[in-house]
N, C-alpha and C positions, 0 to 999 in steps of 0.2 A: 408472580405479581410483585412479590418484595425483591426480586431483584431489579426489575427492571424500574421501581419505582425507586432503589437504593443507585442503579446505575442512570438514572436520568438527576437525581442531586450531584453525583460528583459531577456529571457533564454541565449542569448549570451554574456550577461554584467554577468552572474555568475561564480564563481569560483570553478571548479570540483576538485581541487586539493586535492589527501589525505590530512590531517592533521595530526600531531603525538598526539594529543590528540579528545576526544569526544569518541561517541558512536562508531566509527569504532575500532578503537585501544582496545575499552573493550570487542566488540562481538568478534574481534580477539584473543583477547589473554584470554577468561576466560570461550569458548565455551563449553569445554568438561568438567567444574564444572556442566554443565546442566545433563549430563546422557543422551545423546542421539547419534545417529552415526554419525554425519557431521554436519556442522556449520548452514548450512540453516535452517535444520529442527530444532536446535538451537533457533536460529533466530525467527520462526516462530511461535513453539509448547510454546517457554519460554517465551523469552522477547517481543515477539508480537502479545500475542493469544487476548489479550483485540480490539486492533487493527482490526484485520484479524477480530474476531466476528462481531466486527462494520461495514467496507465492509459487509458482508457476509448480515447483515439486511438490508444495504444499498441497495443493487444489489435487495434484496428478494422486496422490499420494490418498488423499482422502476418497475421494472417486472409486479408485482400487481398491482399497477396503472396503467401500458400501458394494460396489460390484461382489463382494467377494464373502459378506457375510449373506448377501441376498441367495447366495448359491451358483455362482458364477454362470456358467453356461449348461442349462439342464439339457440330457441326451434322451 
């Protein structure tokens, strides 16, 4: 309970506000130099596939371990 009530003040002391500069205003406006149909997939295929990889052995990674303190495949 004290964390989550510790981690909802830093999230309410943050600033959501656009910016006119950073990373928003460049996936914005320089999306379709990528060659793909819409921004996301932009987003995701170009400037965040290093990223997204990382997740993806994250998630595989953790998976395998629960699979594997559960007792893997009982005979």
């Amino acid at each position: 309970m004290i964390i989550a009530l510790a981690l909802a003040l830093i999230l309410l002391q943050l600033d959501y506000s656009r910016s006119g500069f950073g990373s928003y205003s460049y996936y914005v406006s320089s999306w379709r130099d990528v060659g793909v149909p819409n921004l996301v997939t932009a987003i995701v295929a170009d400037w965040r596939a290093y990223d997204s990889l990382g997740e993806a052995t994250l998630l595989f990674t953790a998976v395998t371990g629960v699979y594997l303190l559960l007792g893997g495949k009982k005979k």
